[in-house]
N, C-alpha and C positions, 0 to 999 in steps of 0.2 A: 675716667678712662682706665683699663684695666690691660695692663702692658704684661706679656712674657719672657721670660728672658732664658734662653736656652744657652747652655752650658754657664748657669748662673755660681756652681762652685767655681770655675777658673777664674784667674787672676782680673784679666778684664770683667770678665760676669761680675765676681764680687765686688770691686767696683763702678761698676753701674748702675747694680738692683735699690742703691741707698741714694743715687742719683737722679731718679727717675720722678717724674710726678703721677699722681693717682694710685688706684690697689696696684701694686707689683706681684707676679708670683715667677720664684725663683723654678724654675726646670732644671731636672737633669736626664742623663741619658735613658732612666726608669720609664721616664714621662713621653720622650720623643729620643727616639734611634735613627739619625740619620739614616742608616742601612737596613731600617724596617721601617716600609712603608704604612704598612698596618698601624703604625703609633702614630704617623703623623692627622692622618685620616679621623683615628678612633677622642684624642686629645682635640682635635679645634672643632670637631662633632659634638665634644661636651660640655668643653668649658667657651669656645668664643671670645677670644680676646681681642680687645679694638689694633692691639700690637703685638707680635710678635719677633725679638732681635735675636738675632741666632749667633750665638760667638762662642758655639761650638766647632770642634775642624774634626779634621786627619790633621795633624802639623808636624809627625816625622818625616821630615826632610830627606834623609839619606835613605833609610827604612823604603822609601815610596820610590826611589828610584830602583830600587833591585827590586819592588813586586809594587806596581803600581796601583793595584786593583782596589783594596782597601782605602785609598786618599781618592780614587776614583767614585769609589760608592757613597762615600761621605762627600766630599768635597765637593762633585758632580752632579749624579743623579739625583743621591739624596738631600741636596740643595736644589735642583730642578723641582723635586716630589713636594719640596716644603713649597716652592715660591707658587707652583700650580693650584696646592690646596687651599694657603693662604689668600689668593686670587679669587679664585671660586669663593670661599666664606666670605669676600669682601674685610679681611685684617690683612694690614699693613704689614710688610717683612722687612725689614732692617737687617740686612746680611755684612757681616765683616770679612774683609778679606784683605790682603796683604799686595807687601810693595813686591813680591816673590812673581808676580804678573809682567815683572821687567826682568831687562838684565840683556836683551839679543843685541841692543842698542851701546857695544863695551865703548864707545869714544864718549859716549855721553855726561856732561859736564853743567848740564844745568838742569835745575830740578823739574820733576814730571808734572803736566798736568791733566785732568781727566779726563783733556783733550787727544792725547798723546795715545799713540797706537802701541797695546803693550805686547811685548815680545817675551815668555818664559824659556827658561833656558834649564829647569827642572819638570820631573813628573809634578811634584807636589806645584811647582809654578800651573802649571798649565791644569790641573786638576782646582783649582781656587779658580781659575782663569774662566773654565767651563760655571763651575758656581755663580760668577758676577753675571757673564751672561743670559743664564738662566734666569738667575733672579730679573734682571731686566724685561729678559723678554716675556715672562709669567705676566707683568703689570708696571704699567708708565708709573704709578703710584707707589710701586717698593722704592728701598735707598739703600744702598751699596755705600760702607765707606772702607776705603783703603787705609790700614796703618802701618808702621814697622820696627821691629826691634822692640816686641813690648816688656817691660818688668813690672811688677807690681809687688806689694809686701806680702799676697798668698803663694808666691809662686804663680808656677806653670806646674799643676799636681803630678800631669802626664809622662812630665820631661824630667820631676824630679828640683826644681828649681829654676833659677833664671842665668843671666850671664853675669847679671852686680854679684848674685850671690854663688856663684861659680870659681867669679875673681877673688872673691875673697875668702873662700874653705881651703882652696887649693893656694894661696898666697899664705894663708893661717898655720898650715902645713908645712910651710915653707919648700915647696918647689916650684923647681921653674915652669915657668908661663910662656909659650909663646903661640902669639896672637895674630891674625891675619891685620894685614897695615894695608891691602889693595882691595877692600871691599867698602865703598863708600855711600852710608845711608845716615839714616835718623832714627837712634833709640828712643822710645817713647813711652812715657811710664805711664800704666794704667788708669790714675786719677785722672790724670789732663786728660785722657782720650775719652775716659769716660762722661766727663764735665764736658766735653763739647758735640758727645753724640748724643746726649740727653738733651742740648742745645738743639740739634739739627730732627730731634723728635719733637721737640716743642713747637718749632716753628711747622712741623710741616711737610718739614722738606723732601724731594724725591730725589729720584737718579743716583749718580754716583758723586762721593768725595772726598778727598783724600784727608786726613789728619792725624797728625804727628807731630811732637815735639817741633821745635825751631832749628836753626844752622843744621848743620849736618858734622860729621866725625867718620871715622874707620874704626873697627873694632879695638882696634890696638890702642887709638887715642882714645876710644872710650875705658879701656884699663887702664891707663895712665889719671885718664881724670878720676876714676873711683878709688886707687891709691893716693893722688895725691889728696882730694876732699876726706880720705879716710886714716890719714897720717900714716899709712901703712908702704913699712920697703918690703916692694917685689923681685924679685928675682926674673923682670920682662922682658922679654924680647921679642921683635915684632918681624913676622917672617911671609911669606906670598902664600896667597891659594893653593898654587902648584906645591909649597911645600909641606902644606897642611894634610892634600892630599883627601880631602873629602869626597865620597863615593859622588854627592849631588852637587853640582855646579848652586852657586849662588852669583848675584848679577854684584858684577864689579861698581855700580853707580845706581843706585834705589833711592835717591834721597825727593820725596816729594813734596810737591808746592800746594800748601795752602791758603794759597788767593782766594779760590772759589771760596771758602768756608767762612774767610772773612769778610766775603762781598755780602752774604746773609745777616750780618749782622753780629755776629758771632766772633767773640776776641780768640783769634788763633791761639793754642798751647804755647807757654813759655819756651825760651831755649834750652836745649834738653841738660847743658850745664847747670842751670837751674834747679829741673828739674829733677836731675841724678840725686842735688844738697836734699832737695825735700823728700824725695825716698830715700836715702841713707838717714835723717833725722822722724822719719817715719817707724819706719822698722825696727827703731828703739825704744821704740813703744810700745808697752803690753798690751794685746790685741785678744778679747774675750773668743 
């Protein structure tokens, strides 16, 4: 089987493409331009891969809410363009997308499932939102999984890094930290997600599903556990959305349920406390 893996440098991509089984070929945006139609067309006209997983985005957040166009053409359309193309060649699309699809629902208090009617409360929300669609409706046979909060040891190239390693440049510095404490989801670090969507390609699988690390946390508890696992004093404080004052809404309660993932057969990701220790003793690691 010969699987693609599109936006194969980012953090997730890279770890997936060493996860995957059969030929792998890593993609980058040279290869397929969400927002040029023309590559995606001219690329599954040449090469034909039995899979193609796209964990490519738009993923400016704030950026997409003052000019939404850009998170639209990627996110959107050129997520529509891919999952039509991929349909027609008869290759499977594996689309990622995010807990950013919630958030309308603020009393919300127990974790989402992919039964749940999602409500975005951002451009970039509802721009992913139009993507999962798409991708659905191109082919019963695609598989959409939803994640959130991801880090991994290459970064996020795009953003500059991630939020472990945000906490502790800006800790290393020594100034003060303060951190939203009412935004309630699941950090998920790129290995686990990556080890169980290679799972959910193994077996088959279609539709939609969400995975992500275990329990749930707030931003601010996740600083708190990266100092304390890190032996490191911060200077933190943990303060509301409204005083953060971010241009883009994010959903106060995103933490989702991975039942469905573990009804397949598939041992759900550890809890992301866990999972934080093995990326902080990861990244201490010389990486070729």
């Amino acid at each position: 089987m010969r699987t693609a893996v599109l936006g194969a440098a980012g953090q997730l991509g890279r770890d997936l493409v060493p996860r995957l089984a059969g030929e792998v070929v890593p993609l980058s945006r040279a290869d397929i331009d969400l927002e040029k139609p023309d590559t995606i067309a001219a690329y599954l006209a040449a090469h034909r891969p039995n899979v193609l997983v796209n964990c490519a985005a738009y993923n400016f957040v704030d950026k997409a809410e003052a000019d939404p166009i850009p998170a639209f053409a990627a996110n959107g359309l050129g997520v529509r363009l891919l999952a039509q193309a991929c349909a027609a060649g008869g290759v499977k699309l594996v689309h990622v997308s995010t807990d950013y699809v919630f958030g309308l629902d603020a009393a919300r208090t127990e974790p989402f499932t992919e039964d749940d009617v999602p409500g975005p409360v951002s451009a970039y929300g509802l721009s992913k939102l139009v993507g999962e669609y798409a991708t659905r409706a191109a082919s019963p046979g695609h598989l959409v999984v939803r994640t959130c909060g991801l880090y991994g040891v290459w970064g996020s190239g795009g953003k500059g890094g991630n939020f472990v390693e945000t906490m502790l440049r800006v800790a290393a510095q020594g100034k003060p930290l303060r951190v939203v404490n009412d935004q309630r989801c699941t950090p998920s670090y790129t290995a686990d997600v990556a080890e169980a969507i290679a799972g959910l390609i193994s077996t088959g699988a279609s539709g939609l599903y969400h995975v992500t690390n275990a329990d749930s946390c707030t931003w601010y508890e996740l600083a708190a556990e990266i100092f304390r696992q890190s032996g490191v004093v911060a200077d933190l404080t943990p303060i509301t959305s409204a005083q953060f004052g971010a241009p883009a809404r994010r959903p106060p309660y995103s933490v989702l349920s991975n039942a469905k993932l573990g009804a397949t057969g598939i041992t759900p990701p550890r809890p992301w406390q866990e999972a934080l220790a093995a990326y902080l003793a990861e990244r201490a690691k010389p990486r070729a």
